[in-house]
C-alpha positions as a Markdown table, in Angstrom:
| # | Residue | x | y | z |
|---|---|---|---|---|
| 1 | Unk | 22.3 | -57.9 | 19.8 |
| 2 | Unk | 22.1 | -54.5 | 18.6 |
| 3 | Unk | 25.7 | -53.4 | 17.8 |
| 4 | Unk | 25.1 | -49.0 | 17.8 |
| 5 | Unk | 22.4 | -46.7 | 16.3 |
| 6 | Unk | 22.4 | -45.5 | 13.0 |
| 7 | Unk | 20.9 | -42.3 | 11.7 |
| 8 | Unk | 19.8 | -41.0 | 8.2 |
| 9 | Unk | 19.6 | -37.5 | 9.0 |
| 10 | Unk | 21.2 | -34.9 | 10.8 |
| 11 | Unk | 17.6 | -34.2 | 12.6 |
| 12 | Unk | 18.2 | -37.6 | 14.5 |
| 13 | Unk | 22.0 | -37.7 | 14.8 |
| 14 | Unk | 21.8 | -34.5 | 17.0 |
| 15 | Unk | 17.8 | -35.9 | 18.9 |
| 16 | Unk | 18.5 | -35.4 | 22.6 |
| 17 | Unk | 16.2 | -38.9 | 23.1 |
| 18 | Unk | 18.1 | -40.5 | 20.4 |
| 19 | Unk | 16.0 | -44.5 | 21.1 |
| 20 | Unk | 12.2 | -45.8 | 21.9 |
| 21 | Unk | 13.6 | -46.9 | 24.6 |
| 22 | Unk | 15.2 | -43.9 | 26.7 |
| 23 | Unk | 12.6 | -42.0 | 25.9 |
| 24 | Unk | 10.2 | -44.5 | 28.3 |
| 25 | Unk | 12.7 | -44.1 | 30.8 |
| 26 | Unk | 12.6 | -40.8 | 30.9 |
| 27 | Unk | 8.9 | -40.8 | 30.8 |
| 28 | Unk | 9.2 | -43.2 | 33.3 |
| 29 | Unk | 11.7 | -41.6 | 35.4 |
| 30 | Unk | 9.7 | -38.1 | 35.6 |
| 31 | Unk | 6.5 | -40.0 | 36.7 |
| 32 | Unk | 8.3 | -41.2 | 39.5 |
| 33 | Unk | 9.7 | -37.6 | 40.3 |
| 34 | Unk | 6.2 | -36.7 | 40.4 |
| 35 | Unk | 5.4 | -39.0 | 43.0 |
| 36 | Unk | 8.4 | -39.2 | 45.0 |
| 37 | Unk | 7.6 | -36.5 | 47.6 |
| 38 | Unk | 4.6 | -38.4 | 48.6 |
| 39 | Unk | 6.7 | -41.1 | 49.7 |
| 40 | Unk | 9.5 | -39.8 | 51.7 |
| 41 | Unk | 10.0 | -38.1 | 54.7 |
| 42 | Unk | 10.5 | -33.9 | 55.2 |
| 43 | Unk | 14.1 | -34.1 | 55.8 |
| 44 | Unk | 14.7 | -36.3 | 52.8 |
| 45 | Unk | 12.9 | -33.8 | 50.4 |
| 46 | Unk | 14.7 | -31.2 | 52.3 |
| 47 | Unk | 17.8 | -32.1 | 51.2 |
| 48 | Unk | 16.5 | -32.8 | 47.7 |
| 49 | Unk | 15.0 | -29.5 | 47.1 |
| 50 | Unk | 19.0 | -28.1 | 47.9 |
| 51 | Unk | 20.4 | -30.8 | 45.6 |
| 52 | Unk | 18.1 | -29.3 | 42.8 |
| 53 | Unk | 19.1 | -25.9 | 43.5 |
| 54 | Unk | 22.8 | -27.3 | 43.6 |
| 55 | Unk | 22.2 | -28.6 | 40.5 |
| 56 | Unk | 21.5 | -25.3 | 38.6 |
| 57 | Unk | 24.4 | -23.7 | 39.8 |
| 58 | Unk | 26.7 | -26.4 | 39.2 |
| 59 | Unk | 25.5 | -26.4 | 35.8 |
| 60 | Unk | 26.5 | -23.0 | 35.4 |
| 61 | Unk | 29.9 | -23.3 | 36.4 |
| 62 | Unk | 30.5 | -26.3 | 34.6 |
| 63 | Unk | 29.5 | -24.4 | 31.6 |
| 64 | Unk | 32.3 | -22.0 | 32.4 |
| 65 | Unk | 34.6 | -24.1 | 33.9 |
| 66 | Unk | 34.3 | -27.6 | 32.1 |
| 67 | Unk | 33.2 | -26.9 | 28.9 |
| 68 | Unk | 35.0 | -23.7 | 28.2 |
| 69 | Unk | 37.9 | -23.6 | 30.4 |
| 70 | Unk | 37.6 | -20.6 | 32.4 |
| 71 | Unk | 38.1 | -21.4 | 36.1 |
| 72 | Unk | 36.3 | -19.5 | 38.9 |
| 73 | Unk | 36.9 | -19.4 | 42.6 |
| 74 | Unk | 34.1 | -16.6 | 42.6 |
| 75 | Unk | 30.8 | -18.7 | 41.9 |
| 76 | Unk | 29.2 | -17.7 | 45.2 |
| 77 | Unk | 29.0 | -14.4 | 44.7 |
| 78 | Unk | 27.1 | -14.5 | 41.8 |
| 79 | Unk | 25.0 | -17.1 | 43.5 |
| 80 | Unk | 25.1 | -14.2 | 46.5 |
| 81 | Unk | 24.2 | -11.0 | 44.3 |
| 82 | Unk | 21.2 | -13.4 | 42.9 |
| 83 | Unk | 20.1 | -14.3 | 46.2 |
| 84 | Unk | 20.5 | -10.9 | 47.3 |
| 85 | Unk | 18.9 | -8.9 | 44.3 |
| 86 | Unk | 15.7 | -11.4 | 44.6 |
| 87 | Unk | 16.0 | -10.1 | 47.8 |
| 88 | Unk | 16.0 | -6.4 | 47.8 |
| 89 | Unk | 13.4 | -6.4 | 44.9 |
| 90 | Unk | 10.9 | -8.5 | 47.1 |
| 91 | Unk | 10.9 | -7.4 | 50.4 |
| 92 | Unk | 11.8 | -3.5 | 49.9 |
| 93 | Unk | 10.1 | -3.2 | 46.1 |
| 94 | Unk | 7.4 | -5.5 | 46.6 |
| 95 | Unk | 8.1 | -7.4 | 43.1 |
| 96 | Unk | 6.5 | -10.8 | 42.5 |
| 97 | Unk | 8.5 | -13.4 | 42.9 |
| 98 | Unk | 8.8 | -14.9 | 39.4 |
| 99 | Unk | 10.1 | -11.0 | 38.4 |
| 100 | Unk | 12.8 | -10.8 | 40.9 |
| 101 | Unk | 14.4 | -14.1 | 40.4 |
| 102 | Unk | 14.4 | -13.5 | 36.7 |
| 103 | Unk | 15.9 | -9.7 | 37.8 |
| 104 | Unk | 18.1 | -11.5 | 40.1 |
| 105 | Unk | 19.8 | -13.7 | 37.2 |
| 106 | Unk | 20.2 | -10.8 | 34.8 |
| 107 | Unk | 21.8 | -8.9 | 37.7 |
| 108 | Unk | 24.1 | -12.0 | 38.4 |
| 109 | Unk | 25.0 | -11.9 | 34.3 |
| 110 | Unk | 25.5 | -8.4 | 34.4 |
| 111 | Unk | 28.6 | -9.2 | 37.2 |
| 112 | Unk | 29.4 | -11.9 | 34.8 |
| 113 | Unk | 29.9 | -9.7 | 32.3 |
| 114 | Unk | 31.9 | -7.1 | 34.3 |
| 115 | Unk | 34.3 | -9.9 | 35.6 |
| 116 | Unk | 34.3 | -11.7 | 32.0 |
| 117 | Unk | 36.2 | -9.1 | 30.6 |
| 118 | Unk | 39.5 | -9.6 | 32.4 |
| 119 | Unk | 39.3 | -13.5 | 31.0 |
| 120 | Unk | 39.8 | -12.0 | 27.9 |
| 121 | Unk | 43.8 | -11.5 | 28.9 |
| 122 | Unk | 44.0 | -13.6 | 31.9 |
| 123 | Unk | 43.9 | -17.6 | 32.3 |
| 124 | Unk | 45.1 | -20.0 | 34.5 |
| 125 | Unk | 45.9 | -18.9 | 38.0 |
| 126 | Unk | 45.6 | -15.1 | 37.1 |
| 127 | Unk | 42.3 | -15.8 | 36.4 |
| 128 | Unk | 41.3 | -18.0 | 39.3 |
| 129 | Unk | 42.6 | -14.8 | 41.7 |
| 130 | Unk | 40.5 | -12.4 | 40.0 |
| 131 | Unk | 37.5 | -14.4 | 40.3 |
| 132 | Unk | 38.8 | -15.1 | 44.0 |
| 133 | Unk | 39.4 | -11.5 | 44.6 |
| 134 | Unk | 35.7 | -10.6 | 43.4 |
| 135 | Unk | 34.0 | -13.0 | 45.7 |
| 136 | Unk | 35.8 | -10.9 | 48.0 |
| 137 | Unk | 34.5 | -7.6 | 47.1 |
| 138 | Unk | 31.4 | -9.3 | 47.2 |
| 139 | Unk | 31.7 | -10.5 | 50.5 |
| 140 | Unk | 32.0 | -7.2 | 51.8 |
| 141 | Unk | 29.7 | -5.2 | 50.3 |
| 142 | Unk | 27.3 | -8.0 | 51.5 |
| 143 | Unk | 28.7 | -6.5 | 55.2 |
| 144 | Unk | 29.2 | -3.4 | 55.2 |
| 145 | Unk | 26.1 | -2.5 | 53.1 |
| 146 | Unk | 23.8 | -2.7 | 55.8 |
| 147 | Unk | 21.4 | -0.7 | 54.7 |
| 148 | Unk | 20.9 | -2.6 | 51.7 |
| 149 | Unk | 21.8 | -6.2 | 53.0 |
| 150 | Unk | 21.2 | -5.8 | 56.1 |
| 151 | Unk | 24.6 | -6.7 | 57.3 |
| 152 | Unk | 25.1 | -9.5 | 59.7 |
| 153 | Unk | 21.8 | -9.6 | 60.5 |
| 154 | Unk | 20.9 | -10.9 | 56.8 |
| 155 | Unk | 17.3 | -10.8 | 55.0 |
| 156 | Unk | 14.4 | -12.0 | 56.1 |
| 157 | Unk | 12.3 | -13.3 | 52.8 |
| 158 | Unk | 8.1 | -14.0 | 52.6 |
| 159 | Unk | 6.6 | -16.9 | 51.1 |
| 160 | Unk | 7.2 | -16.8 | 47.4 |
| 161 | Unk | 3.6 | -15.9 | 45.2 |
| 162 | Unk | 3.6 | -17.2 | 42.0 |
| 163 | Unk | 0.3 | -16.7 | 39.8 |
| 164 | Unk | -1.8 | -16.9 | 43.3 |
| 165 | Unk | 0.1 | -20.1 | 44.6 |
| 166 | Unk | 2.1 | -19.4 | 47.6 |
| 167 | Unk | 5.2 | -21.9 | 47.8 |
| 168 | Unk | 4.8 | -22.5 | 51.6 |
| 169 | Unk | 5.8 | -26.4 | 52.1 |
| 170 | Unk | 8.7 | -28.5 | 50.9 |
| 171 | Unk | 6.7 | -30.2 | 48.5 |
| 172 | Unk | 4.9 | -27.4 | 47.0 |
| 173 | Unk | 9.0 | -26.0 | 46.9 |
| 174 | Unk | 9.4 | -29.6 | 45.3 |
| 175 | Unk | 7.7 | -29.0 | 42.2 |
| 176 | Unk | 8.4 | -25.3 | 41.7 |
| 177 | Unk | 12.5 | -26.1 | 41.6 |
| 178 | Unk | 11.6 | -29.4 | 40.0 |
| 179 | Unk | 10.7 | -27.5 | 37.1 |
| 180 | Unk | 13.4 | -25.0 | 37.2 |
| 181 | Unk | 15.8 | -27.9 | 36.9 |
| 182 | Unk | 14.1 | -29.4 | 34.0 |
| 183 | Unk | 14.7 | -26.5 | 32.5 |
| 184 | Unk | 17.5 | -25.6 | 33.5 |
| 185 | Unk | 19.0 | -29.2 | 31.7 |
| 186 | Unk | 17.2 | -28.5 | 28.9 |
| 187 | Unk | 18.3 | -25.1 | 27.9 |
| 188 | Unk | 22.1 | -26.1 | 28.7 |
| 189 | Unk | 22.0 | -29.1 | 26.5 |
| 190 | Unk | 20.6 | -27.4 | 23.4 |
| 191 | Unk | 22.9 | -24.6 | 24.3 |
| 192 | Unk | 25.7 | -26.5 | 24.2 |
| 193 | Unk | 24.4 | -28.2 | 20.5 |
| 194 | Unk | 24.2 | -24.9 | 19.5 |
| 195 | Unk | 27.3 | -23.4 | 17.3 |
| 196 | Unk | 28.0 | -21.0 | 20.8 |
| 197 | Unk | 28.4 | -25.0 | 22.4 |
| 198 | Unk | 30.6 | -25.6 | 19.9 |
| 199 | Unk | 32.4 | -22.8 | 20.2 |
| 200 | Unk | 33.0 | -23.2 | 24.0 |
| 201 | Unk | 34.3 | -26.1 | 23.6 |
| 202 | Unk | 36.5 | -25.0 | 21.1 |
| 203 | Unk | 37.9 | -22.4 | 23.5 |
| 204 | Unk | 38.4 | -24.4 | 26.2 |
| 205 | Unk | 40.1 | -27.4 | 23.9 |
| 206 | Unk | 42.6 | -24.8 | 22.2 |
| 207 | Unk | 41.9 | -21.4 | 21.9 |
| 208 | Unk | 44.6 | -20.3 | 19.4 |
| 209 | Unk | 43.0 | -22.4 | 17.4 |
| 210 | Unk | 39.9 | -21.6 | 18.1 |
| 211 | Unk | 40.7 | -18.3 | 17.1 |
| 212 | Unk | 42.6 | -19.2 | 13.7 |
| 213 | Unk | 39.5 | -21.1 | 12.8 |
| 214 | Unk | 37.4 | -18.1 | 13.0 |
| 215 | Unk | 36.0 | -18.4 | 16.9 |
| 216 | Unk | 35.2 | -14.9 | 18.3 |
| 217 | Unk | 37.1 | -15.5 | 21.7 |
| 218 | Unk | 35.9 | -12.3 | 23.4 |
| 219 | Unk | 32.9 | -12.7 | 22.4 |
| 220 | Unk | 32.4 | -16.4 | 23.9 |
| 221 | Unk | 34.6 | -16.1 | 26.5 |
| 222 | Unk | 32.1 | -13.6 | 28.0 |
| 223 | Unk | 29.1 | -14.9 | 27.1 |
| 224 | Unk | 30.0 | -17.8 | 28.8 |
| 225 | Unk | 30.7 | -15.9 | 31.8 |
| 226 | Unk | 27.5 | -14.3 | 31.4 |
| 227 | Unk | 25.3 | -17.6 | 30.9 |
| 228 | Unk | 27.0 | -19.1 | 34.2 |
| 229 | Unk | 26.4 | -16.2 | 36.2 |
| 230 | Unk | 22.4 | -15.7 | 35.2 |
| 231 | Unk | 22.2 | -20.2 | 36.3 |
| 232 | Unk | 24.2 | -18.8 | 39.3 |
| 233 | Unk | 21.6 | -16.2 | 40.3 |
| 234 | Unk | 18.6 | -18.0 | 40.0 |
| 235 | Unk | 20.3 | -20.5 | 42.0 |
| 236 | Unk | 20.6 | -17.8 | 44.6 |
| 237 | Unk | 16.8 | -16.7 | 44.2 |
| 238 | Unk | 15.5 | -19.9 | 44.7 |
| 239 | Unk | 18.0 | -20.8 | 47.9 |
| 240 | Unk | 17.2 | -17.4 | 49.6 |
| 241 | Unk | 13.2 | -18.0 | 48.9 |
| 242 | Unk | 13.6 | -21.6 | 50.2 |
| 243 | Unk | 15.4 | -20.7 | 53.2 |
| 244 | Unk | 13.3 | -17.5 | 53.4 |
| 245 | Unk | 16.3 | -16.1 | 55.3 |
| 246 | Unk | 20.1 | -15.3 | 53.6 |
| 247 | Unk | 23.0 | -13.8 | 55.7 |
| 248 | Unk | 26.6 | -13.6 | 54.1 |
| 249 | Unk | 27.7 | -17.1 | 55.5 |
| 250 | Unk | 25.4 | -18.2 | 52.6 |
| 251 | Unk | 27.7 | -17.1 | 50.1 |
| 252 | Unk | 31.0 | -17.9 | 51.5 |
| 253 | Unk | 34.6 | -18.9 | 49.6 |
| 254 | Unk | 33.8 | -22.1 | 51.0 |
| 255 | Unk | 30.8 | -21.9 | 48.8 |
| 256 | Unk | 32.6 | -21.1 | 45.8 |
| 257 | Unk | 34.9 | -24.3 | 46.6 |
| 258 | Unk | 32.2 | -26.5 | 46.9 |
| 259 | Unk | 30.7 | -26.0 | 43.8 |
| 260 | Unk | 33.8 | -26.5 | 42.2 |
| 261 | Unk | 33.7 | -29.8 | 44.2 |
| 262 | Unk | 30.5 | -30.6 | 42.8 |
| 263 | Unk | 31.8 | -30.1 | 38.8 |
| 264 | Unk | 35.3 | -32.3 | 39.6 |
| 265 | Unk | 33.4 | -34.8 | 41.4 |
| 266 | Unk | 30.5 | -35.2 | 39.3 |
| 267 | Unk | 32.3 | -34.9 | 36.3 |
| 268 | Unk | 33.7 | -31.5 | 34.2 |
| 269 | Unk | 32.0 | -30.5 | 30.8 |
| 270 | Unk | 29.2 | -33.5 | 31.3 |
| 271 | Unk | 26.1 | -32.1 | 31.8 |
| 272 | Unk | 24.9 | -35.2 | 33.8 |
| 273 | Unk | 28.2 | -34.6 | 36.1 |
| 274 | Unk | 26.2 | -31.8 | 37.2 |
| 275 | Unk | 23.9 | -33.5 | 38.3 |
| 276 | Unk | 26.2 | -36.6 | 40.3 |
| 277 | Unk | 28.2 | -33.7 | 41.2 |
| 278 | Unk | 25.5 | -31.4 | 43.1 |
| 279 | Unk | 23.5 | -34.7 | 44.8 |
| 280 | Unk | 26.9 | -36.0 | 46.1 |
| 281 | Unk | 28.1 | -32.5 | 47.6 |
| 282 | Unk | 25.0 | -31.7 | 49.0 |
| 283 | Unk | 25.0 | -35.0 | 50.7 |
| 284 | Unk | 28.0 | -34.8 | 52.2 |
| 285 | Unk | 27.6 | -32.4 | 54.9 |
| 286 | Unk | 24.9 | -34.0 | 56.1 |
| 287 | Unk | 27.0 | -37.4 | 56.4 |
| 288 | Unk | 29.2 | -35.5 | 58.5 |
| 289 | Unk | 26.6 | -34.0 | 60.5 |
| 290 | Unk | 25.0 | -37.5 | 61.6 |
| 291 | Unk | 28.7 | -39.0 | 61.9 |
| 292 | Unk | 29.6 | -35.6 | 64.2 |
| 293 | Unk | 26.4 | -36.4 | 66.1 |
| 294 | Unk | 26.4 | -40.7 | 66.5 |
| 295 | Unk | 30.3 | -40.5 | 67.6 |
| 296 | Unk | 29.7 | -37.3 | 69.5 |
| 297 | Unk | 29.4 | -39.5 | 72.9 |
| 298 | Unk | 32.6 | -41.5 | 72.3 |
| 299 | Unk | 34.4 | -38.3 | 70.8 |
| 300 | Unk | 33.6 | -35.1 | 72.4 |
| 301 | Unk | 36.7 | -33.6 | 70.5 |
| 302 | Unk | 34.2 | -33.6 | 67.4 |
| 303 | Unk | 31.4 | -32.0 | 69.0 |
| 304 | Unk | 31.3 | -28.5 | 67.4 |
| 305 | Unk | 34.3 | -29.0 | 64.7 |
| 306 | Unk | 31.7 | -29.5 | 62.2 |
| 307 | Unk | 32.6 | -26.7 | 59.5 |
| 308 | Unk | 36.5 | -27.9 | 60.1 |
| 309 | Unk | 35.6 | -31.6 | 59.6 |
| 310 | Unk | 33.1 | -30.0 | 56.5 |
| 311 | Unk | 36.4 | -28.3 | 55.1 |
| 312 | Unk | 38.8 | -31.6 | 55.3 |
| 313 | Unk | 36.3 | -33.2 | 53.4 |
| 314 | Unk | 36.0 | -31.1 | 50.8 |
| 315 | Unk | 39.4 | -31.4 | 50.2 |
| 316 | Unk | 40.4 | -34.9 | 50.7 |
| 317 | Unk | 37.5 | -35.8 | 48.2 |
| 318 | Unk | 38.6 | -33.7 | 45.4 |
| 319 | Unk | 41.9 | -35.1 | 45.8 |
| 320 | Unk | 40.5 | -38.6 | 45.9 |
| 321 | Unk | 38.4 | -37.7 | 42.3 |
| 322 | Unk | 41.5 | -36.2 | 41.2 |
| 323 | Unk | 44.0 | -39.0 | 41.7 |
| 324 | Unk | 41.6 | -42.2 | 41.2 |
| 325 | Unk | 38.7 | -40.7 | 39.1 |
| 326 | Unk | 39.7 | -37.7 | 37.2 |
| 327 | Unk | 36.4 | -37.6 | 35.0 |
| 328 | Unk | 34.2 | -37.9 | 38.3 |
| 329 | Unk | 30.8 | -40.1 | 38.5 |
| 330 | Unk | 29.7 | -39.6 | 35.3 |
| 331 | Unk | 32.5 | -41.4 | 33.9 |
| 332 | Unk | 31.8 | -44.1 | 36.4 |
| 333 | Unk | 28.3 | -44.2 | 35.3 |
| 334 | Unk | 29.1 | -44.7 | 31.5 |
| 335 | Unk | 31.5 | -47.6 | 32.3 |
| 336 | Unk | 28.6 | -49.4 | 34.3 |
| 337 | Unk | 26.1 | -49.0 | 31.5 |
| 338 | Unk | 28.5 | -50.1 | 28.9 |
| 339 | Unk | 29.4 | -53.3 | 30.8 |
| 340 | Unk | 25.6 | -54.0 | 31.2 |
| 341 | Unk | 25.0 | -53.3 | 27.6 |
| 342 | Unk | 27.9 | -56.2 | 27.0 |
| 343 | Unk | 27.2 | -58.5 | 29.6 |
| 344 | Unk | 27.9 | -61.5 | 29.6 |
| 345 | Unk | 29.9 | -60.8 | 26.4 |
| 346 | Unk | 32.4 | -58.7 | 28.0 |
| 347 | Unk | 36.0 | -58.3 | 26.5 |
């Protein structure tokens, strides 16, 4: 029985694919994702294609949150100036898609730089009321901008164009944010091998003595903020082109709560929490919809309290996470693998 992996140079220590043998599960695994849209039914890949996008913003704001230690309440209005920027730049400039989600992320990092800056004095729960009071603002310049936004009465968004392929169907939506997620993962797990991963972590674990050991804090502190935001805005882009219609309910407070759902569900500073994390949220509405709707008849009372029942749950499943499983799925995960790695040998 093998008893760990060994490694006789730094290349290999640090491999993302460290054996033979995950590296034909992964191979494995992504020939299945290739397939899977052939097998299952619209509403199934419907809710996939938002778990994807759920995942790249959750990545970002466990960047920020769980690897570096800066907590956010404001997540959906970067997620909302993304959306809305993408926006703007398609239907009133007439920019190609590809261009105005990438625009849309930098303008989403350019608010993350703005509001980075205050981190560099705040933390704790100053911090989490600036970033609360800035999804805010947000929220009603998304109203009362109508000119721009379009108010209450939202955006309407065309089919997204990319190099003469227009995204009209869920699948053909499948593969396009299938790929964004891919990379998405990818970039975030070299970032954080990177000495700036390092570094975050180093701020979030103690940043005195990050600081004493040489660790720019204003410099990572923002950055960080900066790299959340841009995974935040393409987020946005790729909701509001999915939808092909955004409104400001998009990018509520309850928004901003949810994704921090996602990070202390699926597991803080873990990348594959992210990923738990944004598949479990984004499932659980849709419980409570077909709950609402099968005990409607013997209920009525329910009928119609489905963003209050939405809300409760929210809230009584962080505290679950929190009180029985403070390092979320992922944590779960790795105990189930390392008892099947063991079994029957365990002790």
């Amino acid at each position: 029985m093998t008893s760990g992996y060994f490694h006789t140079s730094y290349k290999s220590d640090t491999a993302i694919f460290q054996t033979l043998w995950i590296k034909i599960w992964m191979v494995s695994f992504l020939c299945w994702l290739m397939v899977f849209p052939f097998m299952v039914s619209s509403y199934i890949l419907y809710i996939v294609n938002l778990s994807g996008i759920a995942i790249i913003g959750a990545l970002g704001l466990n960047l920020l949150t769980g690897y570096t230690g800066q907590i956010s309440l404001g997540h959906a209005a970067f997620l909302g100036i993304g959306a809305y920027s993408s926006a703007i730049l398609t239907t009133k400039l007439g920019f190609p898609f590809w261009v105005s989600m990438f625009c849309g992320g930098s303008f989403s990092a350019l608010a993350g730089l703005i509001i980075g800056f205050p981190s560099l004095r705040l933390k704790g729960l100053y911090l989490v009321i600036t970033t609360m009071a800035f999804e805010l603002i947000v929220e009603h310049v998304i109203y009362r901008w109508e000119s721009m936004t379009g108010g209450d009465k939202g955006i309407t968004i065309p089919k997204p164009d990319l190099f003469g392929i227009t995204f009209d169907t869920d699948i053909e939506f499948y593969f396009l944010i299938l790929f964004m997620v891919v990379a998405a993962l990818l970039f975030m797990k070299n970032t954080l091998r990177t000495k700036a991963g390092r570094a975050f972590v180093a701020v979030r674990d103690r940043d005195i003595a990050a600081s004493i050991m040489g660790v720019n804090l204003a410099k990572y502190k923002v950055l960080a903020f900066m790299i959340s935001s841009f995974y935040a805005g393409v987020a946005g882009s790729l909701y509001a082109s999915y939808l092909k219609f955004i409104g400001p309910d998009h990018f509520t407070m309850l928004v901003s709560i949810e994704y921090i759902s996602m990070i202390i569900v699926g597991g803080m500073g873990t990348i594959l929490g992210s990923v738990f994390g944004a598949i479990f949220m984004t499932l659980v509405p849709e419980v409570i919809r077909v709950a609402t709707d099968m005990m409607g008849g013997t209920f009525p009372a329910l009928t119609g309290k489905f963003a209050d029942l939405k809300v409760i749950a929210y809230g009584l499943i962080i505290i679950l996470f929190l009180v029985f499983e403070p390092e979320g799925i992922s944590r779960m995960w790795g105990r189930t693998k390392t008892y099947f790695k063991v079994w029957p040998f365990t002790y």
